[in-house]
C-alpha positions in Angstrom: 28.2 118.8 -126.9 28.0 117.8 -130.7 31.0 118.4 -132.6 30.3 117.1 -136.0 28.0 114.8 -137.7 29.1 112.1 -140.3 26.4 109.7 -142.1 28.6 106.6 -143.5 27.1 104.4 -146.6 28.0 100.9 -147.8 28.5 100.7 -151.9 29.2 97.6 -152.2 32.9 97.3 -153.8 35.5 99.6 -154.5 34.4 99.8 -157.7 31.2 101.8 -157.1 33.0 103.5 -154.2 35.5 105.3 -156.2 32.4 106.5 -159.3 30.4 107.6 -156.4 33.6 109.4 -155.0 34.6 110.9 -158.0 30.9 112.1 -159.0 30.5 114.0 -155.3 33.7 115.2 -155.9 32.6 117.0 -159.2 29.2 118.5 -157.2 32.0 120.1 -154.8 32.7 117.6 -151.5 35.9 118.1 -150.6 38.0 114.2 -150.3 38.8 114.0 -146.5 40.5 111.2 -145.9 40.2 107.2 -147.8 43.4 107.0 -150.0 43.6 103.2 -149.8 40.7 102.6 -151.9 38.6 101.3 -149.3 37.1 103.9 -148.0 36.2 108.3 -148.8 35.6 110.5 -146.5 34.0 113.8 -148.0 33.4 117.0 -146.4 30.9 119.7 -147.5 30.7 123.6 -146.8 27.7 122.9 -144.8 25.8 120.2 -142.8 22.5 120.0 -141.9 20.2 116.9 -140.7 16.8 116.9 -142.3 13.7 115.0 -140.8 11.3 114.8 -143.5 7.9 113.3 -144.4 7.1 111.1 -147.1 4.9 113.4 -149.0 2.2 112.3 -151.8 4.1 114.7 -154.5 7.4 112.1 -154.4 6.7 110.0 -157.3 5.8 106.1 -156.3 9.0 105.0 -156.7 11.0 107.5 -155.1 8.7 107.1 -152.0 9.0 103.9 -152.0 13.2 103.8 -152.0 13.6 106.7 -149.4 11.6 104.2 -147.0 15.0 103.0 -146.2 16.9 106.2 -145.0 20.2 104.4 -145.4 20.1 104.5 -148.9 19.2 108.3 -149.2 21.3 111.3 -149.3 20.5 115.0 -150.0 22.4 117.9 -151.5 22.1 121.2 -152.0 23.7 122.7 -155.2 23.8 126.6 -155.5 24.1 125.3 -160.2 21.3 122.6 -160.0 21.5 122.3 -164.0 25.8 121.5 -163.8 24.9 119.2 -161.2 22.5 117.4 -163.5 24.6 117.4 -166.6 27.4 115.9 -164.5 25.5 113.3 -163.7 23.9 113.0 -167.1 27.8 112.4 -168.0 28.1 109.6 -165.8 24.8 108.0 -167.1 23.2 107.8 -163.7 19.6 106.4 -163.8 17.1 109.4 -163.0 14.5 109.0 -160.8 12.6 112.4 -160.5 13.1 115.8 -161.8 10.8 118.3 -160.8 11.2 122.5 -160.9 9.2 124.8 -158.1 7.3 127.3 -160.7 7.2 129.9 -157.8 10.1 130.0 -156.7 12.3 128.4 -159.4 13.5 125.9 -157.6 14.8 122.6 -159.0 15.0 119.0 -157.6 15.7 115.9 -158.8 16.4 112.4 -157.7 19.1 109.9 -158.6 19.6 106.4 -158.4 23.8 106.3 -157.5 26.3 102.6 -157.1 25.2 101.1 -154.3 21.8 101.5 -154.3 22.2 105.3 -152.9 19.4 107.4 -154.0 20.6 110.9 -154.0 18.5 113.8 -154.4 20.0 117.2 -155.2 18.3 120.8 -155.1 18.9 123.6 -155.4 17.8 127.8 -156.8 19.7 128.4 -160.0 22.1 131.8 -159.5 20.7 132.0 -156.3 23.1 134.1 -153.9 24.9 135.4 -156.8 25.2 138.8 -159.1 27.4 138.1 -162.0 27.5 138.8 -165.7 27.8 136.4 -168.4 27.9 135.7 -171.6 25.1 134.1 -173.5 25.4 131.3 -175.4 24.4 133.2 -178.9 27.0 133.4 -181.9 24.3 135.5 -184.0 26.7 138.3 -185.6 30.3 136.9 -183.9 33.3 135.7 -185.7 35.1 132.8 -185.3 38.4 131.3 -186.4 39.2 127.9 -185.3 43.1 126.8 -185.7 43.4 123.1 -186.0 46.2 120.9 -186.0 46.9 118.1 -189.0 49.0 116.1 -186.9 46.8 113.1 -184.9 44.2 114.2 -187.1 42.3 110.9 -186.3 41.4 112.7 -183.2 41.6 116.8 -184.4 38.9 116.2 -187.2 36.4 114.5 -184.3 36.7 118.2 -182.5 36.8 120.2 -185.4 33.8 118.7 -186.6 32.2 119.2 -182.4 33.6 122.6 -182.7 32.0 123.7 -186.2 28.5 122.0 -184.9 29.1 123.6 -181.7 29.1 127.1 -183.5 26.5 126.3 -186.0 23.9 125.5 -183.5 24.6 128.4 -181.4 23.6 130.8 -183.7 26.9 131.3 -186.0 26.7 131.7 -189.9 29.3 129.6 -191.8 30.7 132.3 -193.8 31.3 133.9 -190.1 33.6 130.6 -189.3 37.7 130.6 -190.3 39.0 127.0 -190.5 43.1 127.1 -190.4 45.2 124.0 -190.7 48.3 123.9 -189.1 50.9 121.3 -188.7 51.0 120.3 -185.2 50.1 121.7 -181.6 53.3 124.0 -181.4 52.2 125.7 -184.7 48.9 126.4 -183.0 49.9 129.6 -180.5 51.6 130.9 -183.4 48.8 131.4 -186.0 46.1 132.2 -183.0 48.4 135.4 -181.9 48.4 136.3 -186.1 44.8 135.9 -185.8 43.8 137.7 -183.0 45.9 140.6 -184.2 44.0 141.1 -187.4 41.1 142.2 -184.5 38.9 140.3 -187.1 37.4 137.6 -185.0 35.3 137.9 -181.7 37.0 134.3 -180.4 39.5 131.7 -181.8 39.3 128.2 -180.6 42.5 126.2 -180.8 42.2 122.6 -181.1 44.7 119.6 -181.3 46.1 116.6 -179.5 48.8 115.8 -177.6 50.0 111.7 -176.7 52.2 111.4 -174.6 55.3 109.0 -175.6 58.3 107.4 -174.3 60.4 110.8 -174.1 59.9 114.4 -173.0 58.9 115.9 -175.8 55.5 115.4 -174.7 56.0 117.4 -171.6 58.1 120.2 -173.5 55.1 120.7 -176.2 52.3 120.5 -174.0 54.1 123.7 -171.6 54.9 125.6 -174.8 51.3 125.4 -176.4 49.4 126.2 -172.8 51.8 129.1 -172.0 51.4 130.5 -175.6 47.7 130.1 -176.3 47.2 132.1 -172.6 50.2 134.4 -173.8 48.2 135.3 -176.7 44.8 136.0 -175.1 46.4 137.9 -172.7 48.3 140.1 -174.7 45.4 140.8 -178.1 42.5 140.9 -175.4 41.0 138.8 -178.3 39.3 135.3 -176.3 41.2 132.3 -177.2 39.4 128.4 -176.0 41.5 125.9 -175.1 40.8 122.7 -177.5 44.0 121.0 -177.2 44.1 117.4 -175.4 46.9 116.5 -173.6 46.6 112.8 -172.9 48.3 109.6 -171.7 46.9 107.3 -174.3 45.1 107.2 -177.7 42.1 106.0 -175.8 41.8 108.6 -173.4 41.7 111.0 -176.8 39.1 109.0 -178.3 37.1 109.3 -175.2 37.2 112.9 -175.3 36.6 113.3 -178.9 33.0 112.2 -178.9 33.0 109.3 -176.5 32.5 108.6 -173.0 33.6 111.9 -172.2 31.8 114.0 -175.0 33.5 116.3 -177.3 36.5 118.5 -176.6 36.1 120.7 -179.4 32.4 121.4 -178.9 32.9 122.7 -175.6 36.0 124.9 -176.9 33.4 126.3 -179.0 30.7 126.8 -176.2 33.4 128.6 -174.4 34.2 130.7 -177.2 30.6 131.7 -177.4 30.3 132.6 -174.4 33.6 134.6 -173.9 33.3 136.5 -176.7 29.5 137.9 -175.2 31.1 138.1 -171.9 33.9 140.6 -173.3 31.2 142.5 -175.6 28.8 143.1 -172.4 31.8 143.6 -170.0 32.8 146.6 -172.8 29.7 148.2 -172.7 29.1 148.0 -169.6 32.8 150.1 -168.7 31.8 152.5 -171.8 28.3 153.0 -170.1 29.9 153.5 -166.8 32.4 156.3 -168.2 29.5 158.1 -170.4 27.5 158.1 -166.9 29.8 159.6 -164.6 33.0 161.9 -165.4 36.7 160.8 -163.4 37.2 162.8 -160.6 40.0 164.6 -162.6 37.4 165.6 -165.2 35.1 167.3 -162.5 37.9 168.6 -160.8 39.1 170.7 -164.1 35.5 172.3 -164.8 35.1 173.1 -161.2 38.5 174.8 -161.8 37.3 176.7 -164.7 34.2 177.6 -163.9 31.4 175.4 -166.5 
């Protein structure tokens, strides 16, 4: 009787095969096996084997590549859109991109190493109930603690951050800009922040290079345990902007580069938080104003009202 079912593809070269490896890794495929660089072996929640027809909606050229079926794959995604923006990141050639307008559905196509055409799909929130926070910064305030030192890199996401904020709905007299000298200084003037209670979010940003001793290492478990330390404790959200990296290029990557900016998505984050903690706060005070404690009830019971 069948036990599993595995559906191998050829890339080409070791090259492509570790992208295409990474990228499924980001949707969620779990690595298997294939440490030697040769080979990956992925694994997914769930398998199924689809039999399809080719039919006239698929745009001409999509029709046309899933002729050969050893080129195709298909995925379902339960966040189509971070599925698409990861491959966006990766600068994958798209192929289609289509949306269901009953049922909400999205699906779209993509043209991987190796000649792999991939298409994911998927509902977006399907199977899920959660609260969020929206991406507005209408009426929030913001402080953003920067660090002078490798400023080459800390003014690229302090200038992400500060567009980040701007386009998301924030005024600029609702935005704090504090210098401080390094990364260690950062947890520091965050906690004296968020005590003030005067800003919904504080995003810290810096950079971290790692050098030839460990002070590296030292700093980098000092500012992640005090930035943390300090949301915890205030209750006031704090976004984690700091890069800890091997080299200067790695930085410049992630300060507007191959790898986007840093600091605008410390400021998305921020956003977002900062909604999250406003709507999980009403919804606890809405709770308590539409149903008294058991203790409550128990006292008027005991008094007669």
């Amino acid at each position: 009787m069948l036990k599993s079912l595995h559906i191998g593809r050829y890339v080409g070269d070791q090259k492509n095969l570790k992208l295409l490896a990474e990228f499924l890794e980001a949707l969620g495929f779990d690595a298997v096996a294939g440490e030697d660089g040769r080979s990956a072996i992925l694994s997914a929640p769930l398998a199924l084997l689809s039999l399809n027809s080719l039919v006239k909606e698929y745009p001409a050229e999509v029709r046309e590549r899933l002729k050969d079926v050893n080129r195709v794959l298909v995925i379902e995604v339960s966040n189509p859109e971070a599925a698409f923006e990861i491959a966006q990141k990766r600068k994958f050639k798209l192929l289609a991109d289509t949306i269901n307008p009953k049922t909400n559905d999205r699906s779209f196509s993509l043209e991987l190493p190796g000649e792999i055409v991939l298409t994911v799909h998927g509902r977006p929130g399907e199977g899920t109930d959660a609260i969020e926070g929206q991406l507005n910064a209408a009426g929030q305030r913001f402080a953003i603690v920067v660090s002078r030192f490798n400023a080459f890199i800390t003014e690229r996401l302090l200038q992400g951050a500060y567009d980040g904020l701007l386009r998301s709905g924030a005024r600029k007299e609702d935005i704090a800009v504090i210098r401080v000298p390094g990364a260690f200084e950062i947890p520091s003037a965050a906690r004296t922040l968020a005590e003030t209670k005067k800003h919904d979010a504080i995003i810290c940003i810096g950079c971290l290079l790692r050098g030839d001793t460990a002070h590296y290492d030292v700093i980098v478990n000092e500012v992640t345990r005090g930035i943390g330390q300090s949301a915890q404790e205030t209750g006031i959200p704090h976004a984690f902007g700091v890069l800890t990296c091997e080299t200067l290029e790695q930085a410049i990557d992630r300060a507007g580069l191959k790898m986007g900016n840093k600091g605008l998505e410390a400021a998305l984050a921020a956003v977002e938080m900062a909604n999250l903690k406003a709507g999980l706060r009403s919804q606890v005070a809405g709770v308590r104003k539409g149903k008294a404690s058991p203790t409550s009830a128990s006292r008027k019971r005991k008094s007669g009202s």
